[in-house]
N, C-alpha and C positions, 0 to 999 in steps of 0.2 A: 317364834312369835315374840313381839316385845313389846313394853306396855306403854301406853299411854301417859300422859300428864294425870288422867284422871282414874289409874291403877288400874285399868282395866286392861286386857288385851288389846292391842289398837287394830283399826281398820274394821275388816269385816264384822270382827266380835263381838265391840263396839255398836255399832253398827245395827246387828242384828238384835242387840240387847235393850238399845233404845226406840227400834221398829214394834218388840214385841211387847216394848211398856206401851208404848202407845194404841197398840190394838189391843192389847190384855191388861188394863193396869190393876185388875183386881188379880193378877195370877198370884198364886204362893210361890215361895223362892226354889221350892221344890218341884216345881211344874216346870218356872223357869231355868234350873239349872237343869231339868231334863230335855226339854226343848230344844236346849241350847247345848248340851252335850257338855257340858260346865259342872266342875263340884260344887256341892250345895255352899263350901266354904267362902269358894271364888265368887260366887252369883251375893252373894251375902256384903263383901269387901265390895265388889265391883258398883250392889247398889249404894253403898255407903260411901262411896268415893265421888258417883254420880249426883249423888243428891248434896256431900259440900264441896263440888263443884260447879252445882245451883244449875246443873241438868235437868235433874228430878224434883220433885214435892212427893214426899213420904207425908200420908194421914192415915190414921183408923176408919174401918167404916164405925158409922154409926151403931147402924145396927145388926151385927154381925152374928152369927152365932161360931164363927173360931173365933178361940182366946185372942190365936193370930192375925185376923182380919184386917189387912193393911192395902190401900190403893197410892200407886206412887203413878206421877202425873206426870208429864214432861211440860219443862216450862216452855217459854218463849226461847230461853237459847238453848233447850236442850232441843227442841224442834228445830233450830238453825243448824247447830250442831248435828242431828242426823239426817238434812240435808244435804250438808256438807261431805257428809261423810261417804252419803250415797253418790254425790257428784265425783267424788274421788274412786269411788270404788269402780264407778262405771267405765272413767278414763281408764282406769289399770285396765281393765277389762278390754275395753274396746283397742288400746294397744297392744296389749295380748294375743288378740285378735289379727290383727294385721300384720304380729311379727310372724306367726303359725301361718298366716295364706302366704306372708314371701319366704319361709321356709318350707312348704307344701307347693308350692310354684319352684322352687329350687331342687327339691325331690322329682320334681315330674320328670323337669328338663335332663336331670343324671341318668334318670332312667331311660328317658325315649333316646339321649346320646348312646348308654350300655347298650340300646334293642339296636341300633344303625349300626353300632360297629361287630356287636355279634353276629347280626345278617350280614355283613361286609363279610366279617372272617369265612361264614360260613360259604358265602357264593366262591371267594376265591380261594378254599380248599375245592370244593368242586371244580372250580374251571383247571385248576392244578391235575386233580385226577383225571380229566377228560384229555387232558394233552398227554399225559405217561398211559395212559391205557388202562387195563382192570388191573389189580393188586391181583399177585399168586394167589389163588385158592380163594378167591371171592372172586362172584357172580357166574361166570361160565366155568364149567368142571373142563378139566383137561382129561379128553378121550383118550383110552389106553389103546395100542394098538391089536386087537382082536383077533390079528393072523399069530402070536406067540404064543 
């Protein structure tokens, strides 16, 4: 993983960090660093990097009853910014995608190639034994003579 201009993880993490200010912006850093699978250290830096990168608006609630009671807002370009970020994560995505179905389409075709030529081997091992006859001591038993 490597960071960002804005200290944070980039991409996805990014990403998800500014998705969940936007639908939870009164979360605690500890909801978010859980959420998020993030140290409470990191989520701490990442919003402080966010907000003097003028992503975010960090305020108090008003009326709060924790000490801690902070809503951080995404601005206008933190909202472009995780536009952005979704529009890129989906192209990775959707390329992803299409290298795994012509890699899964290139798997098929090995296989059904293996299935033709192990049916090949095995028909002309067969037509091999029908022209030499039965192998000694497979299929018909050899009758001993009775009169000795």
């Amino acid at each position: 993983m490597w960071f960002g201009s804005s200290g944070c993880p980039r991409g996805m993490a990014e990403f998800e960090l500014l998705d969940l200010l936007e639908q939870r912006p009164d979360a605690s850093q500890r909801e978010i660093a859980a959420a998020l699978g993030m140290s409470l250290g990191k989520v701490n830096y990442c919003l402080a990097a966010l907000a003097d990168k003028g992503l975010i608006k960090i305020g108090r609630f008003g009326a709060s009853r924790h000490k801690l009671g902070y809503v951080r807002v995404l601005t206008p370009q933190g909202l472009a910014e995780r536009a952005r970020l979704m529009t890129a994560f989906l192209k990775r995505k959707i390329d992803e995608y299409d290298q795994l179905g012509a890699q899964i389409a290139d798997i098929e075709r090995r296989l059904a190639a293996d299935a033709r030529a192990r049916s090949e081997r095995s028909r002309t091992r067969a037509g091999l034994r029908a022209r030499r006859g039965p192998i000694p001591g497979q299929g018909r038993s050899i009758e001993r003579n009775p009169s000795r």
